[in-house]
C-alpha positions as CSV (number, residue, x, y, z in Angstrom):
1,X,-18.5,96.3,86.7
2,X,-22.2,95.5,87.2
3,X,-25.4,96.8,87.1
4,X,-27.1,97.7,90.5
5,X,-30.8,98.8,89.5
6,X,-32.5,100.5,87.6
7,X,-35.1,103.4,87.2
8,X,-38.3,103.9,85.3
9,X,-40.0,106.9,85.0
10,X,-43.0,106.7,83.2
11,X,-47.2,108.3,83.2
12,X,-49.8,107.6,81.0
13,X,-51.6,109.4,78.1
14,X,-53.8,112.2,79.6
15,X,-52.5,111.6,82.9
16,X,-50.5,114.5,84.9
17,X,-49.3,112.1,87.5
18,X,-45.9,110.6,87.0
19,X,-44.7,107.4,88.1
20,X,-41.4,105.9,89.0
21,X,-40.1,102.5,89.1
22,X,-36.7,101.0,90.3
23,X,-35.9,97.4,90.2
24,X,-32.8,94.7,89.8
25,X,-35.2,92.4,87.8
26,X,-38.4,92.1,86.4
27,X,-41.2,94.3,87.3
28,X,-45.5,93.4,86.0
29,X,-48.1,96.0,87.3
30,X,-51.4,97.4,85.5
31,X,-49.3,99.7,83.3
32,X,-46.4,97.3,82.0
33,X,-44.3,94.2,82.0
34,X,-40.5,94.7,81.9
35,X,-38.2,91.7,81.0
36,X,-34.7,92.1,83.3
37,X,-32.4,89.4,80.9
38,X,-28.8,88.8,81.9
39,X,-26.4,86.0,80.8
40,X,-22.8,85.4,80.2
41,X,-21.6,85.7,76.5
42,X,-18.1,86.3,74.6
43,X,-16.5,86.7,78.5
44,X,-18.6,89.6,79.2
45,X,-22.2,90.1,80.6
46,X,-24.9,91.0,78.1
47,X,-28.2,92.3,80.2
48,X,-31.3,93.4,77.9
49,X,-33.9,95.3,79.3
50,X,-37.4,94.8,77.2
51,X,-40.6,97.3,77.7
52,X,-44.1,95.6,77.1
53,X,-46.4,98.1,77.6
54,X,-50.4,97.2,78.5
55,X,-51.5,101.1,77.5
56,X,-50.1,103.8,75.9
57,X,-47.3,105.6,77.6
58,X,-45.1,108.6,77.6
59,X,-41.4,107.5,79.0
60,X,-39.7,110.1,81.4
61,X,-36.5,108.8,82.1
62,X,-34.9,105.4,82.0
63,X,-31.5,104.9,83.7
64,X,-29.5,101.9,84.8
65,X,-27.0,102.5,88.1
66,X,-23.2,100.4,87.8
67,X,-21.0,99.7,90.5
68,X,-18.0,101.0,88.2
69,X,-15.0,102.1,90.5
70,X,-12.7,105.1,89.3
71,X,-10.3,107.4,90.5
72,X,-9.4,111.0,90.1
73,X,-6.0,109.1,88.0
74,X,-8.1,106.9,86.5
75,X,-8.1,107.3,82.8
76,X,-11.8,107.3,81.6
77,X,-12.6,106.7,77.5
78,X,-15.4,109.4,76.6
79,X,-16.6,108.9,73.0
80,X,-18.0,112.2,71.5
81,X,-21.7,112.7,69.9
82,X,-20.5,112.6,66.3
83,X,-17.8,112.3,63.9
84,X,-16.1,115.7,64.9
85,X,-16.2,115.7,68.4
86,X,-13.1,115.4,70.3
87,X,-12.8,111.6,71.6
88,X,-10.0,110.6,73.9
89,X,-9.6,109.4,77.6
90,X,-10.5,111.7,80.0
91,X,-8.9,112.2,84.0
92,X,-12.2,112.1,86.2
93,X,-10.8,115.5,87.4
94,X,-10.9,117.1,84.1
95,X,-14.4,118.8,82.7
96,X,-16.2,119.0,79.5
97,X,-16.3,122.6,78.9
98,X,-19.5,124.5,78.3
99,X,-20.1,125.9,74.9
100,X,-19.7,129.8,74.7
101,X,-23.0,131.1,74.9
102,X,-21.6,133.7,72.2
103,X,-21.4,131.0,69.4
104,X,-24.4,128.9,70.1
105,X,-27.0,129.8,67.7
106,X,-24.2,128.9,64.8
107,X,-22.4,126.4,66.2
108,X,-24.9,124.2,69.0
109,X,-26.6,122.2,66.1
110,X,-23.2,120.5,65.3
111,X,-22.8,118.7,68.8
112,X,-25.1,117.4,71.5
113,X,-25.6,121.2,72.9
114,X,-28.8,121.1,72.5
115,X,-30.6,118.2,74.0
116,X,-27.6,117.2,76.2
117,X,-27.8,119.3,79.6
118,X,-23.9,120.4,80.2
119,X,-23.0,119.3,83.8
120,X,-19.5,120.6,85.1
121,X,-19.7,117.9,87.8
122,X,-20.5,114.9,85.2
123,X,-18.3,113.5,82.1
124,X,-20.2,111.5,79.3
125,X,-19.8,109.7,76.3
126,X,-22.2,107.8,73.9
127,X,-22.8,104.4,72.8
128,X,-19.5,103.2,75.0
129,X,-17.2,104.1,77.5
130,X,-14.6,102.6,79.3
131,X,-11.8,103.0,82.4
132,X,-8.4,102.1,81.9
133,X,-6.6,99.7,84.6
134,X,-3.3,100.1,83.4
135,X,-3.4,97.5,80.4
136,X,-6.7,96.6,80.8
137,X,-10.1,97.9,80.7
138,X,-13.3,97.9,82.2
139,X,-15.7,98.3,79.6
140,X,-19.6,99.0,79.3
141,X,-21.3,99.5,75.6
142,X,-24.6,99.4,74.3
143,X,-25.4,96.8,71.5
144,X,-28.3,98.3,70.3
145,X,-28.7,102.3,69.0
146,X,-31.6,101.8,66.6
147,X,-34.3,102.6,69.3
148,X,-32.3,105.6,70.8
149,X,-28.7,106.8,71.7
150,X,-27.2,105.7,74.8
151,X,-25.7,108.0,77.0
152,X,-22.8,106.9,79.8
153,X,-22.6,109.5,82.3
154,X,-19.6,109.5,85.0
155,X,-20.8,111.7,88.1
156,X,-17.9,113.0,89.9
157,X,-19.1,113.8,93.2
158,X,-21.4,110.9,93.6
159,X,-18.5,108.8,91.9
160,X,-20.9,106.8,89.9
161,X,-21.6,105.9,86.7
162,X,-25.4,106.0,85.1
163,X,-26.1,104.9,81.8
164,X,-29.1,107.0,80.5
165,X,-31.0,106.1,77.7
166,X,-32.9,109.0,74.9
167,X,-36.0,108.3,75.9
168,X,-37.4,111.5,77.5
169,X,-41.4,112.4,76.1
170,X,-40.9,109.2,74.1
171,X,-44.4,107.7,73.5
172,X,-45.2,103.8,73.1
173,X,-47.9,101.6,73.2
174,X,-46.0,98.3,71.7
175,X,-42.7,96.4,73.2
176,X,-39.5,98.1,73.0
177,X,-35.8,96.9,73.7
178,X,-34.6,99.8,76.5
179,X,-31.2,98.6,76.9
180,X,-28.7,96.0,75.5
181,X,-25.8,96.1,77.5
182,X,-22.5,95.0,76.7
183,X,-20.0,94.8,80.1
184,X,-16.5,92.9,80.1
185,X,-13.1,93.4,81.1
186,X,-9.9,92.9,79.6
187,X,-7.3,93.9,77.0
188,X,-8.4,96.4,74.8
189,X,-8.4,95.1,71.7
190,X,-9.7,91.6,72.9
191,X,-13.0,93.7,74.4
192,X,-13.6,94.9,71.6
193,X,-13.8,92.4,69.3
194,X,-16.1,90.6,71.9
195,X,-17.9,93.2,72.1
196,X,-19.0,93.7,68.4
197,X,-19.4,89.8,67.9
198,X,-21.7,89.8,70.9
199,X,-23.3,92.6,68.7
200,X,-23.6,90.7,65.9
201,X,-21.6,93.0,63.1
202,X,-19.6,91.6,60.6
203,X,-16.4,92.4,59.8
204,X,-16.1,95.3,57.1
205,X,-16.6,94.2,53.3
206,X,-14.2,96.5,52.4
207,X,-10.0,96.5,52.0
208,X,-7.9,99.6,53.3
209,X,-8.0,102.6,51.1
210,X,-5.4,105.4,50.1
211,X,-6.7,108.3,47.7
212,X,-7.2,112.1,46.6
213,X,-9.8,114.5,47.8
214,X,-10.4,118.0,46.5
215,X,-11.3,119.6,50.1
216,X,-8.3,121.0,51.5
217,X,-6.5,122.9,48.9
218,X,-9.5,123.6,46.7
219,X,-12.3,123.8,48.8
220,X,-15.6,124.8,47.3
221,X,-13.8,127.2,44.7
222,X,-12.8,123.6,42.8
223,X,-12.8,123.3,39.4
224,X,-12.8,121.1,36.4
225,X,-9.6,121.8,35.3
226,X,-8.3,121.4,38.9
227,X,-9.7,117.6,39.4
228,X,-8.4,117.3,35.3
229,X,-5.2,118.4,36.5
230,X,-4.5,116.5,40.3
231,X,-5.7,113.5,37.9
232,X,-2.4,113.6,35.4
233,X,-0.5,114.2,38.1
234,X,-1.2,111.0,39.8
235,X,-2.0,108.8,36.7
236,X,1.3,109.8,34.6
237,X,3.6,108.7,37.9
238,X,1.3,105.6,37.8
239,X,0.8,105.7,41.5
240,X,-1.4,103.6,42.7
241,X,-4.0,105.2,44.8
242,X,-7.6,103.7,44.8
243,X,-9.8,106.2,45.1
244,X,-9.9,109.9,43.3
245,X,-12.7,112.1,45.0
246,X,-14.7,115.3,44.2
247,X,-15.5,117.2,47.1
248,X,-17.8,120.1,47.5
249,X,-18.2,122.6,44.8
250,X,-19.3,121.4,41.6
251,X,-22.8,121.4,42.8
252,X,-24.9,124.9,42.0
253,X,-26.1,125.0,46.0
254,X,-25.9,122.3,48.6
255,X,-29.3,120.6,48.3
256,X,-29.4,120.6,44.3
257,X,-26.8,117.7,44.0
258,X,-28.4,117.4,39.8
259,X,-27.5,121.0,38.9
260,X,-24.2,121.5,38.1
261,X,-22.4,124.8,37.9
262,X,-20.5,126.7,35.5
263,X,-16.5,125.9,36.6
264,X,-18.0,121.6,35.8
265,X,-18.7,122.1,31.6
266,X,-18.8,118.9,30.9
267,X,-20.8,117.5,33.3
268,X,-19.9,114.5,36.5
269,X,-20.3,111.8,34.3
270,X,-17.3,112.9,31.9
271,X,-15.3,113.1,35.2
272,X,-16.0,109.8,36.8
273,X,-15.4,108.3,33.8
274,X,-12.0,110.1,33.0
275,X,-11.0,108.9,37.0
276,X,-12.6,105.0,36.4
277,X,-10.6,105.0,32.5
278,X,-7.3,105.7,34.7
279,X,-8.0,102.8,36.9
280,X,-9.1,104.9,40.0
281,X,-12.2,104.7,42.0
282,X,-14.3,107.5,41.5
283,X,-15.8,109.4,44.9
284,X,-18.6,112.2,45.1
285,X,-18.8,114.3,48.2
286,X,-23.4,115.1,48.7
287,X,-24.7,116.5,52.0
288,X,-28.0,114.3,51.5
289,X,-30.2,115.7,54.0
290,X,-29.2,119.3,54.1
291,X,-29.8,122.0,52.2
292,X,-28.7,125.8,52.1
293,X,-30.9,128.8,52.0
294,X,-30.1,129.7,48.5
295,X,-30.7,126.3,46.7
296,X,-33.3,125.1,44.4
297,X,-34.8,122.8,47.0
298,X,-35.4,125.5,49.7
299,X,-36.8,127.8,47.3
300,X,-39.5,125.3,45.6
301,X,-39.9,122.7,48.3
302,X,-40.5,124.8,51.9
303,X,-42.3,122.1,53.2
304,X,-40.0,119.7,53.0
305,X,-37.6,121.7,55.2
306,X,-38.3,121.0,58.7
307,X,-35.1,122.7,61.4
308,X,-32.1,124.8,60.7
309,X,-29.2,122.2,60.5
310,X,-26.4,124.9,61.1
311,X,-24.1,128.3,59.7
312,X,-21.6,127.8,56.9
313,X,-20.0,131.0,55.3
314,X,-18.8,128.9,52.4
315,X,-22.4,128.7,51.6
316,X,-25.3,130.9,51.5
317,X,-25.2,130.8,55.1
318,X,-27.6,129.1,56.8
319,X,-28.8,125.7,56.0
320,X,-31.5,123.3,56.9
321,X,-32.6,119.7,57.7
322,X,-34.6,117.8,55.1
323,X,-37.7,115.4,56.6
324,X,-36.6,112.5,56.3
325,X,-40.5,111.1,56.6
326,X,-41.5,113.1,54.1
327,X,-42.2,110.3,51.0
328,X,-41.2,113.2,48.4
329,X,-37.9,113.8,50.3
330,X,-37.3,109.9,50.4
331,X,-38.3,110.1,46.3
332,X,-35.7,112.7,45.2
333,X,-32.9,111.3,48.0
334,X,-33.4,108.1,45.7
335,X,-33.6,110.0,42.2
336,X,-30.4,111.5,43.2
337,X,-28.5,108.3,44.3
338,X,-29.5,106.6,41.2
339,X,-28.3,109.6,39.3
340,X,-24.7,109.8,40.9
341,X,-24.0,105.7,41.0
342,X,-25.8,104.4,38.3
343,X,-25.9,107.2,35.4
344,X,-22.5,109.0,36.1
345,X,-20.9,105.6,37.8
346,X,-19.5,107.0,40.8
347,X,-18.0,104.6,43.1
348,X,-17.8,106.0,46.4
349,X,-20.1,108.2,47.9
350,X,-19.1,110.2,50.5
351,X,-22.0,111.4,52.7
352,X,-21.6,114.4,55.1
353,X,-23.4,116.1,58.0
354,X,-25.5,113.1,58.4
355,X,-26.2,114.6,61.7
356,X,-29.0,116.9,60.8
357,X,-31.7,114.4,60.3
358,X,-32.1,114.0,64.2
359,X,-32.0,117.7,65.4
360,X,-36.0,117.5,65.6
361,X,-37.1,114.1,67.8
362,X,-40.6,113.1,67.0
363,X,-43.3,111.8,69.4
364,X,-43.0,108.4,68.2
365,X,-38.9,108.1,67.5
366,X,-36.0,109.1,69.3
367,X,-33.2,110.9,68.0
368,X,-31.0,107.6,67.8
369,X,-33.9,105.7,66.0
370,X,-34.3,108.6,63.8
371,X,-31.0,108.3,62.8
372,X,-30.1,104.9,62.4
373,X,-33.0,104.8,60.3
374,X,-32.0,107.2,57.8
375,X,-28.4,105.4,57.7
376,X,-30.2,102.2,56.8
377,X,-32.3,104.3,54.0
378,X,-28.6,105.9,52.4
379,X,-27.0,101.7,52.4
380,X,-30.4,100.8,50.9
381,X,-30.3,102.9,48.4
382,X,-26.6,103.2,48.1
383,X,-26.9,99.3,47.6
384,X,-23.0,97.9,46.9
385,X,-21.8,100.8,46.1
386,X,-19.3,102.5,48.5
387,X,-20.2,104.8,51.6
388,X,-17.7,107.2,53.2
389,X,-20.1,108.2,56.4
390,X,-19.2,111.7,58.1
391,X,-20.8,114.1,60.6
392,X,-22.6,111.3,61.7
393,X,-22.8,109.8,65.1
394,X,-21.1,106.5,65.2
395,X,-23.0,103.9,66.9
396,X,-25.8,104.5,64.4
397,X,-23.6,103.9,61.9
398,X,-22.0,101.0,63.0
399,X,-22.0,98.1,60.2
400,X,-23.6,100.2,57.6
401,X,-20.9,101.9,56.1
402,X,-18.1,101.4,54.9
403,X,-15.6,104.1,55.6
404,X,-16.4,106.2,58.3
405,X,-14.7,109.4,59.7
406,X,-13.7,109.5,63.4
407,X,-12.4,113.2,63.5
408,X,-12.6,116.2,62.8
409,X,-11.5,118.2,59.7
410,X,-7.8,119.1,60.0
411,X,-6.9,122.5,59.5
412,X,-4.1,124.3,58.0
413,X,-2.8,124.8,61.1
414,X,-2.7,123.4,64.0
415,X,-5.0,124.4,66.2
416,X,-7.7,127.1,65.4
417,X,-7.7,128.9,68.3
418,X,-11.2,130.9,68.0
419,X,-12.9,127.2,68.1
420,X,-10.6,126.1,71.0
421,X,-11.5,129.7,73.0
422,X,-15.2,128.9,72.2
423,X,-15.1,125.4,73.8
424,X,-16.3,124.4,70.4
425,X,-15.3,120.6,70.5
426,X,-16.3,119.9,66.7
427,X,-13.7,122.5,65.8
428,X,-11.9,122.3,62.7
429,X,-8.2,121.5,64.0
430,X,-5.5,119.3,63.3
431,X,-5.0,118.5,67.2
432,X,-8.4,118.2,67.3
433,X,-8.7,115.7,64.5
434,X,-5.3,113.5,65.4
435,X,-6.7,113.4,69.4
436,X,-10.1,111.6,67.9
437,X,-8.0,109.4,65.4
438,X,-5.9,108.3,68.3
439,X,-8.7,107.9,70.5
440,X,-11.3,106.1,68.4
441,X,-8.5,103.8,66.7
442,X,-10.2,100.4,68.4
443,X,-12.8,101.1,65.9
444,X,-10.8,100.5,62.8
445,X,-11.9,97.2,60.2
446,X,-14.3,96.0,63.2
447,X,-17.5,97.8,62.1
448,X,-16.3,100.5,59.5
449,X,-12.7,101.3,57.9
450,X,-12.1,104.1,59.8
451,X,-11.3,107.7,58.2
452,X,-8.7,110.3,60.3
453,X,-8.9,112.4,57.3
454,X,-6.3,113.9,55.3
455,X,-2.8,114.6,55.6
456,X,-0.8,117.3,54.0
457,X,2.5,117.1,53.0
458,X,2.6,120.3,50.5
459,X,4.8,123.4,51.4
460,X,2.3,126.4,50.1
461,X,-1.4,127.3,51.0
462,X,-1.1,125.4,55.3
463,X,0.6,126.6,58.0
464,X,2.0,123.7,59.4
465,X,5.5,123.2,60.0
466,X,7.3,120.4,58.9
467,X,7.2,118.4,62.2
468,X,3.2,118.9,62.1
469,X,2.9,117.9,59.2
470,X,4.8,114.8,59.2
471,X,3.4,113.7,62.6
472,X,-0.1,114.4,60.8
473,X,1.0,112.3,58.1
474,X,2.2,109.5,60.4
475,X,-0.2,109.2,62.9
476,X,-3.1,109.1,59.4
477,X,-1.1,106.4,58.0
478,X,-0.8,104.0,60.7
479,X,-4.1,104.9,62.9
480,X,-6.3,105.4,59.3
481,X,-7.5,102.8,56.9
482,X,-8.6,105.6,54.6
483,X,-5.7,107.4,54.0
484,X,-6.5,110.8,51.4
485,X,-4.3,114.1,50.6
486,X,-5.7,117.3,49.2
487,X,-2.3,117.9,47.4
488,X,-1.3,118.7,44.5
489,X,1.7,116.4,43.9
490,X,3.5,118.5,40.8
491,X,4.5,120.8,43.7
492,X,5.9,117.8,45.5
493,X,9.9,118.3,46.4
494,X,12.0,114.6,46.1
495,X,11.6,114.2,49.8
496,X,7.9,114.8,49.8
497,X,7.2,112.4,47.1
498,X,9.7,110.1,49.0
499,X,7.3,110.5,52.1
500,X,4.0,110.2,50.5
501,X,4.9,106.8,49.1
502,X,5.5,105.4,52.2
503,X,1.6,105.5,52.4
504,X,1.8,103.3,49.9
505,X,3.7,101.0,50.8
506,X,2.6,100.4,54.7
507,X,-1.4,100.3,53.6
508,X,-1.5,97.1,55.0
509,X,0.8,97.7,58.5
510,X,-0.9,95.8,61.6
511,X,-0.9,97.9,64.5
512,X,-0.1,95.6,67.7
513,X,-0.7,98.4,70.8
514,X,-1.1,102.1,71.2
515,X,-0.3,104.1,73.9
516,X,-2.2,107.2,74.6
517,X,-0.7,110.4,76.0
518,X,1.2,113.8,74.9
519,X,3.6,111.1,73.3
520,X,1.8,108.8,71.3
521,X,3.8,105.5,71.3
522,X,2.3,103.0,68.1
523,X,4.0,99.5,67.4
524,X,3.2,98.0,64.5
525,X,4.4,95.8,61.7
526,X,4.7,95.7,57.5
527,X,5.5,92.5,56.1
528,X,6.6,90.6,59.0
529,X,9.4,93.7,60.0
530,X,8.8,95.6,63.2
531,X,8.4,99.2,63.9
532,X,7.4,101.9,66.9
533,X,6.5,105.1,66.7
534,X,6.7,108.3,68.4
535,X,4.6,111.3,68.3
536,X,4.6,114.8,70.1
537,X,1.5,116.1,70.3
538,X,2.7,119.0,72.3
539,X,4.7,122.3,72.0
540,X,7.2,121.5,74.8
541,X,9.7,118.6,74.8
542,X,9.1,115.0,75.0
543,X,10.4,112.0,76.4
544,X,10.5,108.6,74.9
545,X,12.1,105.2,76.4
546,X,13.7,102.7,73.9
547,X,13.5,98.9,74.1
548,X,16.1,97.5,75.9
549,X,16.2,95.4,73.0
550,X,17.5,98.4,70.5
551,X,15.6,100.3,67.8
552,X,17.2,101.6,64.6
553,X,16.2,104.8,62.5
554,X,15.0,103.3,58.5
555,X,18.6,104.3,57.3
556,X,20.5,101.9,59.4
557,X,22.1,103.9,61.9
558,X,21.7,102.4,65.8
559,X,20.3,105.2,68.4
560,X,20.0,102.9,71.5
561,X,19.7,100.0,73.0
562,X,17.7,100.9,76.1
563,X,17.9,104.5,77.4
564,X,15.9,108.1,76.4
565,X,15.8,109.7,73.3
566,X,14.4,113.8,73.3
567,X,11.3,114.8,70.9
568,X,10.7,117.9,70.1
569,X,7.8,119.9,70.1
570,X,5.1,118.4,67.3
571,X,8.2,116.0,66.3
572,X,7.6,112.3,65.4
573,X,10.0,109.6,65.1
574,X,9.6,106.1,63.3
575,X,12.3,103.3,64.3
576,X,12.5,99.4,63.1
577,X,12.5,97.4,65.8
578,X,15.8,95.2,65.8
């Protein structure tokens, strides 16, 4: 794959005329210089595209043209806006659908609904895309986010692909980096390892994490005595989880993360303590830059409120976007960080709907440079303490936290069928969530620890059945590197417990290959013995081939040497290799 040109579309302050540029290299006229730099590095080609403006200008549009070749069977990777959107490869033929106009004024502000012009001839993904040639890839990713997403846009009828950059009504009047493209091909894992050295992360800080979370039993009707009593149950079995988090609830409205409610008497300190004095980590779910219509902060502070960031009947229902710019925002954001890690010594903070600061673009910043330079506020103020990003859009948050999600939320059941109806594609779902996890599993200890979210293993309060639930729990453990339940583990039957301490004891598996598709194939290794894998993610009957070598169930007991075996639907199997 290679770049073919590019286009500039530019005019100046006070001017109505518009002016547009294309070009294979560099281009100097009265307006601007721009730099056209390509060389070969880490296997791959690495082209930067620099703006020096001579006046002040308002960009239009700035797009680079590839040569990429694809089929209609060609599998295409397409990486979704944020945390929750669905990620996966994509068939050229299939189409992103269009969000029901019904649900858009609660549910556009989640997604890229908004500022994204839905095409149902064109496929797109951010920050990096690629298309699968059998076991290799052809890959194109940008290496820098921090002045503006980067959109990759496949255009079916012209059979093309255009990488577009978030520039539109941008203004600037000093030199900015346009692009810094990253283009390679190879094995997939190989790729991307080149391509986040040629980016210059380093390799997470952090070791692979299992845990408790309040979320999905308690949600925000959590208690005191429910984190008191999930704690004993863990700490008197002495299992050995790392981290012990409290999700939303405890707080008296989203926004006022220093006022406690009633159902907390004794106050977050008392509890992180109590977590830390039983050897856990302790964890603290804040929304930093949101706020609901019934809190504190949107009551007394109105002018630091600045868009409606979304709907949330577990609220007050609606809630809004903080400014970030504001200097008495950035003072209580730090106020309350120093509160949570410092004063009740909270470990881990896990930070959600990070989205919301770049709903409003300003004159002078992007969406993408908005955001990545709020996520470099939060680790600055964070410091060494842990951050468990989510809601976020990835490439911004590339190398500055240290868990991330890469789904969805799970549901308690499988799919939720109003959100799937409404082409909602940030829909709480447990498909949803296990079809990102799959898909954005190249991610995982390269610039983040990546989070799929929980599992559930518990009989009462889900829907699941017991093949869902233990393909969940399967495909978490081996794909995640932050593995939480919501359970409560009194409830737990022998073979539950039996289950949820295999978590425990593969937390350090090495996943070798994964192969995408309505049966997930994942081989893998713990302690030197070899394993595969095989998930159903459908309701009708699957397939699988064994090795011709032989596989054997965990009990002993041969079931091939070559040959087919029959899954059924949303039924997973795990085999040691012999």
């Amino acid at each position: 794959m290679r770049i073919t040109l590019g286009k500039l579309a530019y005019k100046k302050i006070n001017s109505t005329g518009k002016k547009v540029l294309t070009y294979d290299g560099n281009i100097n006229n009265e307006d601007l210089s721009l730099e056209f730099s390509t060389k070969q590095e880490n296997g791959g080609q690495h082209i930067t595209i620099t703006l020096l403006p001579k006046t002040e200008l308002i960009l239009k549009e700035c797009t680079l043209r590839t040569d990429a070749k694809f089929t209609e069977e060609t599998p295409i990777y397409l990486n979704g806006y944020q945390t929750w959107t669905d990620s996966r490869e994509f068939k050229i033929n299939e189409t992103i659908p269009r969000l029901n106009p019904i649900v858009r004024p609660i549910m556009a502000m989640y997604g890229d609904y908004r500022f994204y012009k839905h095409n149902k001839n064109a496929l797109h993904s951010w920050t990096y895309t690629y298309i699968r040639e059998k076991n290799l890839i052809s890959f194109v990713g940008s290496l820098i986010e921090k002045t503006g997403y980067t959109l990759f846009q496949y255009d079916k009828k012209e059979k093309n692909l255009v990488i577009v950059k978030d520039s539109v009504d941008l203004v600037v009047n000093k030199p900015r980096i346009l692009f810094d493209i990253f283009i390679a091909q190879g094995e997939e894992h190989d790729i991307f390892d080149k391509y986040f050295s040629t980016g210059n992360y380093s390799a997470p800080r952090v070791e692979p994490c299992t845990g408790w979370t309040s979320w999905y039993n308690y949600y925000t009707k959590v208690t005191e005595k429910d984190i008191l009593e999930n704690l004993e149950a863990f700490s008197s079995r002495k299992l050995p989880i790392d981290i012990f988090q409290i999700d939303d609830g405890y707080q008296h409205a989203v926004g006022d993360w220093l006022n406690i409610n009633e159902k907390f008497p004794n106050g977050m300190k008392a509890l992180a303590d109590k977590i830390r004095a039983n050897g856990y980590k302790a964890g603290l779910w804040l929304a930093p830059i949101v706020c609901e219509k019934n809190s504190d902060i949107y009551k007394k502070h109105p002018e630091w409120v600045v868009a409606k960031a979304g709907y949330n009947p577990g609220w007050s229902g609606n809630f809004y976007t903080l400014d970030f710019y504001n200097e008495e925002v950035r003072q209580y954001l730090r106020e309350v960080f120093d509160t949570v890690l410092n004063k009740w010594n909270y470990d881990l903070v896990k930070l959600d709907f990070l989205y919301a600061v770049a709903l409003i673009k300003r004159d002078d910043k992007t969406r993408g440079e908005i955001m990545y330079e709020f996520m470099e506020f939060l680790r600055e103020i964070v410091g060494d303490k842990l951050i468990l990003g989510c809601g976020v859009p990835l490439g911004p948050a590339f190398g500055l936290v240290d868990y991330c999600r890469v789904s969805s939320d799970v549901d308690l059941t499988w799919e939720n069928k109003f959100g799937s109806t409404m082409n909602y594609r940030e829909r709480v779902s447990t498909i949803n969530a296990l079809t990102s996890t799959i898909g954005r599993q190249h991610l995982d200890k390269r610039v983040f620890l990546n989070d799929p979210d929980v599992f559930i293993l518990r009989s009462e309060n889900n829907s699941l059945t017991e093949d869902q639930k233990y393909t969940l729990f399967l495909l978490n453990i081996l794909l995640g590197s932050l593995t939480f339940t919501s359970d409560n583990i009194n409830s737990y039957s022998k073979k539950q417990m039996e289950i949820f301490k295999i978590m425990l004891k593969w937390k350090n598996k090495k996943i070798n290959s994964v192969s995408q598709g309505e049966v997930v194939r994942v081989d893998f290794e713990v302690e030197d013995v070899k394993y595969v894998s095989f998930s159903n993610l459908t309701s009708n009957r699957g397939t699988i081939v064994l090795d011709s070598s032989g596989s054997i169930v965990e009990n002993g007991q041969v079931v091939g040497k070559g040959g087919a075996l029959t899954l059924l639907p949303y039924q997973s199997l795990c085999l040691k290799k012999s």
